[in-house]
N, C-alpha and C positions, 0 to 999 in steps of 0.2 A: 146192372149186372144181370145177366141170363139167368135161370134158375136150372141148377145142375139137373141133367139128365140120366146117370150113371151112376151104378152104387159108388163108384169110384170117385165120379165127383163130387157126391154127396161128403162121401166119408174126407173129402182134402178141404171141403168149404165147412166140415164140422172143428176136422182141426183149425182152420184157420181163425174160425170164432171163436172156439175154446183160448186161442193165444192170444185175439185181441182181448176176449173178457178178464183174464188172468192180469193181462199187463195192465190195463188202460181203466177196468176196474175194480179190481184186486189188488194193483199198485205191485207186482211181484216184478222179479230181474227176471230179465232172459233166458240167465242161466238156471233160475228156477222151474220157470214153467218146461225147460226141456228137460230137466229132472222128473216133474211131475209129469208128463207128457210121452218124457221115454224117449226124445228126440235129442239132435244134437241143436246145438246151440246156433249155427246156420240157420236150420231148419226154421227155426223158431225166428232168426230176422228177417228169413226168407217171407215166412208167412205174415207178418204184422208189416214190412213194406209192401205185399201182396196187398194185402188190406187196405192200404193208403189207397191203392192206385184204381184201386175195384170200388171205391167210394165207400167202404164199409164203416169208417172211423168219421163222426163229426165231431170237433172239439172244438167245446162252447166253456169260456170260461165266464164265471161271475164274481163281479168284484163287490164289496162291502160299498166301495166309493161313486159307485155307478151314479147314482142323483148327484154327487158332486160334479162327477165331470160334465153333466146333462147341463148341472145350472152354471156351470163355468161356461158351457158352448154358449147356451141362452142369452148369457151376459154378453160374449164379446158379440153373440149376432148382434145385439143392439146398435153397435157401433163403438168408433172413439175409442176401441182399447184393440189391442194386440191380443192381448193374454192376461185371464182372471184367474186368481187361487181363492179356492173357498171351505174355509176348514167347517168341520159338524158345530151346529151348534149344541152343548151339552149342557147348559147352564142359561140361566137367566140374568144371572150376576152381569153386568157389562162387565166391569175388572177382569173377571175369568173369562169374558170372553174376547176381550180385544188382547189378553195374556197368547190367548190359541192364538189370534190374528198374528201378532208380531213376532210370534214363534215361529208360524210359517212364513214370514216375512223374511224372518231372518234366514231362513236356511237357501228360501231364494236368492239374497243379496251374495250371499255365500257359494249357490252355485254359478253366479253372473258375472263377479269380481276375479280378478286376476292381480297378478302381481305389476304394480307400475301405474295401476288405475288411479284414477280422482273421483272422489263419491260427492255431490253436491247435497247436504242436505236441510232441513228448516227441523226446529224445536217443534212440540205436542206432542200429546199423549204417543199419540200412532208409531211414531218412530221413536219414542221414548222405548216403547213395548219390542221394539224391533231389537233394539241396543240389549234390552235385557236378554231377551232369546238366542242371542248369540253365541252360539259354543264353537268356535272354530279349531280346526283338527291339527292348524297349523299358523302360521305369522302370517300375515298378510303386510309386501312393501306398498300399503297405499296411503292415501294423502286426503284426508275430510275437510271439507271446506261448507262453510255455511252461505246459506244462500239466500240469508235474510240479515238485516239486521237484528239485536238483540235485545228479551227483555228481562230483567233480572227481577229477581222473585220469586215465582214457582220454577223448582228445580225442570220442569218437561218444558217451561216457555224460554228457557235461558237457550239457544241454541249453540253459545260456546260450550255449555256445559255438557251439552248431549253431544257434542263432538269430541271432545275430549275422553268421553265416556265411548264412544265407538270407536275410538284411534288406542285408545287403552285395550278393548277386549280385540281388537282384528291386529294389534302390534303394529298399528304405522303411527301416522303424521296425523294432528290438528291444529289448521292454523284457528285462527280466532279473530272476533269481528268487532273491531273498537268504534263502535256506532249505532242508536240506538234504532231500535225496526219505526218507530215512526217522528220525523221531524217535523218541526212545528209548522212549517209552510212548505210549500212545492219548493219557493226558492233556498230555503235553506236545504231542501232532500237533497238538491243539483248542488251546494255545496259542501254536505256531506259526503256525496258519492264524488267530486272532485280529489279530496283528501288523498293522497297518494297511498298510503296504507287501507284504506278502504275501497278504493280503486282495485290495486293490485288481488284482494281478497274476491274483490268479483266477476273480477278476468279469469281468477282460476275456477269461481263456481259454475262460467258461461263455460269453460275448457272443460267442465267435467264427463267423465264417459259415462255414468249413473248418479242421477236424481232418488234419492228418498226423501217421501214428502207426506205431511198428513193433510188429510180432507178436511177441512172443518166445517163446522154445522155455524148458523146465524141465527135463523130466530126461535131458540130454545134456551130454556134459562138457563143450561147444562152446557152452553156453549163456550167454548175455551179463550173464543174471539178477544171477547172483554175482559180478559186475563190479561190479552196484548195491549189494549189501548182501554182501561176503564171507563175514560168520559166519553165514548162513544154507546155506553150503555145510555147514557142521556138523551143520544143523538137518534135511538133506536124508531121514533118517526122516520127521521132522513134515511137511516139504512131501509126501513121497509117500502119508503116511496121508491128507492134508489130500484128496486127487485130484487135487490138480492138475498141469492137460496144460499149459496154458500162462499168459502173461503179457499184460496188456493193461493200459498206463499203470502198470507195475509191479505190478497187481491181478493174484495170483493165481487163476486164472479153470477150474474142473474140463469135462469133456467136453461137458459139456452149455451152457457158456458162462456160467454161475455163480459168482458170487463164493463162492471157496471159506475154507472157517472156519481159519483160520491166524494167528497172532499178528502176522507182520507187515503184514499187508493194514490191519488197527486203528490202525497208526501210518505209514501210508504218509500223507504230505503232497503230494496229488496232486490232480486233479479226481476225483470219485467215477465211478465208470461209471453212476450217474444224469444225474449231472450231465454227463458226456461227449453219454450220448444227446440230448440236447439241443441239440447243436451239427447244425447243417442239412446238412451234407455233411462225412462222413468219410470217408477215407485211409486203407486201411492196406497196410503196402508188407513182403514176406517174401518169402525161397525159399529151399528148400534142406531135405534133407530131415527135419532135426530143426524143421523150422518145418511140416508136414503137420500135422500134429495141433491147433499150436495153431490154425493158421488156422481148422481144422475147427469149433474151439472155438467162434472168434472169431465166426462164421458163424453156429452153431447158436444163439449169442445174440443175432443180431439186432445185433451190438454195432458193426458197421462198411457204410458203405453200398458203397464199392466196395473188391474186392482186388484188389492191380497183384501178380503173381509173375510166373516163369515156367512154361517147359513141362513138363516135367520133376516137378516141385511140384505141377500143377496135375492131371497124371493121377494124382498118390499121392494127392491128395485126394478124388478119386473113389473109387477102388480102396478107400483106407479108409472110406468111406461105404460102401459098398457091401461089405465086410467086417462093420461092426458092426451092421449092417440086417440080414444074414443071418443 
């Protein structure tokens, strides 16, 4: 803008500051400052879209969540995900903190689903946390279906029971999965999944429009793995010869986000991670920091379209990228 020449145009570039400081930082109405001002109330929109146009207004807003959405971009620059959600971390507690994770989980599944959908999803904590967080505003016609076999015991490894429990709070359908998540050989897995009732339960987790899944961790003693299959804690040589960082659908998965060569991956009675990719939008919900790694995994394979963690998680997942790069 020129810088006025005139008393005249002094005195019309004085009121037009006095309107934008009134409105834009004094937070006053229109018809205020043309009270205060002595002008009419035109006058006063005249001058503050004058302002617009004459560059005089810069509006710069700041958010409280600014480093969230920063380490959300961060994450997906990495690769292998569409879309990361990443709540604060305010706590040390894991509980309290994979409580925020699946809270924000939930309100994303919330904003994703529609009425008519199929939700494919596997038992653990992560989606345990999901189901809790769940307040919907309204019934949901949809239909949960598991996408693992199941293991009965702790109530978060049971995935009929977290399905049941998420078909009860969204008001739809769960069917349930009469078969256990790991058979005693590959040939029996192929005559488990032949079963016509366990068949037909897999068809509809491959037809699902949405996957929720949790990450899980492997070689930490806090890992939920050996919840699924105990005598594989025996076996914990062979998983670490195998490489494998983490779990996904119980499929042992190495750094790179590969199915890695291990005995029980051949008799796991699950959706295959082919078959998973296939599903239009996946889920997957973790934090904490023996889950860094696998998510890392989970990522490098392309294997999940959005992760919901937290903060805390979300810079160790950098940090370790950014470790094995170098």
């Amino acid at each position: 803008m020129a810088p006025p020449n005139t008393r005249d145009d002094i005195a019309a570039v004085r009121q037009m500051h006095q309107a934008l400081v009134l409105h834009y930082v004094e937070g006053k109405t229109q018809a205020e400052i043309a009270r205060e001002l002595g002008i009419s109330h035109a006058t006063v929109n005249r001058l503050i879209k004058r302002g617009h146009q004459l560059g005089l207004v810069e509006i710069k807003i700041k958010s409280p969540i600014d480093h969230l959405v920063d380490l959300e971009a961060r994450l997906v620059a990495l690769g292998g995900i569409e879309r990361a959600v990443v709540v604060p971390s305010v706590s040390e507690n894991p509980h309290t903190a994979l409580q925020r994770v699946g809270d924000a989980a939930a309100r994303l599944l919330l904003d994703t689903i529609k009425d008519g959908d199929t939700i494919s999803i596997t038992g653990g904590k992560g989606v345990s946390a999901l189901v809790a967080g769940l307040k919907p505003g309204r019934r949901y016609d949809v239909e949960i279906i598991p996408a693992t076999g199941l293991v009965q015991g702790k109530h978060y490894t049971d995935v009929n029971h977290v399905a049941s429990l998420m078909a009860d709070k969204l008001g739809g359908r769960a069917y349930q999965i009469h078969a256990p998540l790991f058979a005693d050989t590959a040939q029996q897995r192929e005559m488990l999944m032949g079963i016509s009732s366990v068949a037909d339960v897999f068809r509809k987790a491959r037809e699902a429009d949405v996957a929720v899944v949790g990450v899980g961790s492997i070689l930490t003693d806090d890992s939920s793995y050996y919840d699924l299959h105990p005598s594989s804690n025996a076996d914990r040589q062979a998983i670490e010869r195998s490489g494998a960082t983490g779990e996904l659908l119980a499929h042992l998965i190495d750094r790179q986000g590969k199915l890695c060569n291990y005995s029980l991956n051949r008799s796991l009675v699950s959706l295959t991670l082919d078959e998973f990719a296939t599903i239009p939008r996946s889920i997957g919900i973790a934090s904490g920091p023996s889950k860094v790694a696998p998510i890392l995994s989970a990522m490098r394979g392309n294997h999940l379209d959005t992760i919901v963690t937290d903060e805390a998680t979300g810079l160790q997942i950098l940090e370790l990228a950014e470790q094995e790069a170098a």
